[in-house]
N, C-alpha and C positions, 0 to 999 in steps of 0.2 A: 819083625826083623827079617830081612834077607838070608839065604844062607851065606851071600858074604861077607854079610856085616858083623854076622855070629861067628867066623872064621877070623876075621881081623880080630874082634874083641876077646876071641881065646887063645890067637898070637900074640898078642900083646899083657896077656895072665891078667885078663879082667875076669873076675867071679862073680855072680849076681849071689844074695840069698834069698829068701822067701818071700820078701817085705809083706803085702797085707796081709797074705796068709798064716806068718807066725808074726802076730801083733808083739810078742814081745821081744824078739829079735831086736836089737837095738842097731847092729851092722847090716848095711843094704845093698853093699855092693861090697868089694876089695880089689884093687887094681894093684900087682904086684909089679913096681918099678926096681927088680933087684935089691938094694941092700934097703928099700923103703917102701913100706906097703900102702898105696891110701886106700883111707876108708870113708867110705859114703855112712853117714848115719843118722839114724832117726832121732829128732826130737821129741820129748816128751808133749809139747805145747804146739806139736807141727813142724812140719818146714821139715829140715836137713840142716848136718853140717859134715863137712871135709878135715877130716884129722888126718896125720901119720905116725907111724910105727914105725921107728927105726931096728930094724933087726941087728942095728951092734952095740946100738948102746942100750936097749929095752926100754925105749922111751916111747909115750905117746904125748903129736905135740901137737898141737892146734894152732891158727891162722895169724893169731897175735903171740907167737913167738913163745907162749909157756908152754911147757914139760910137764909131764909127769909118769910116773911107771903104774899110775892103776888108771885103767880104760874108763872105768864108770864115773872118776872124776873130771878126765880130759873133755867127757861127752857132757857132762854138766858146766864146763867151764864156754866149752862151743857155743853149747846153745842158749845158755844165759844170759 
């Protein structure tokens, strides 16, 4: 990456985290959109998926529209 590109992407509250280095990390990324965070995250079976966290209502929701307030289910619900 560029220094500008790592300059955009820390103005705009995108946060990387470890990915291969802490395998079990399940969050890969976090881009914080104000009242909604998304998250980049690993699946178990490969790949990725993209959930969000609503900071006002404490919900994590996934792509087809369901909710839930525990993380570990929304990620199983993603990537299954």
């Amino acid at each position: 990456m560029t220094s500008a590109t790592i300059l955009a992407a820390l103005a705009a509250g995108f946060i990387t985290y470890p990915g291969p280095s802490a395998p079990r990390t399940a969050v890969e990324a976090r881009i914080d959109r104000g009242p909604i965070d998304e998250l980049i995250v690993r699946c178990e079976r490969g790949g990725a998926a993209i959930i969000t966290y609503s900071k006002l209502e404490r919900l994590y929701c996934g792509s087809r529209g369901r909710c839930a307030a525990d993380m570990a289910q929304m990620i199983r619900r993603s990537c299954g």
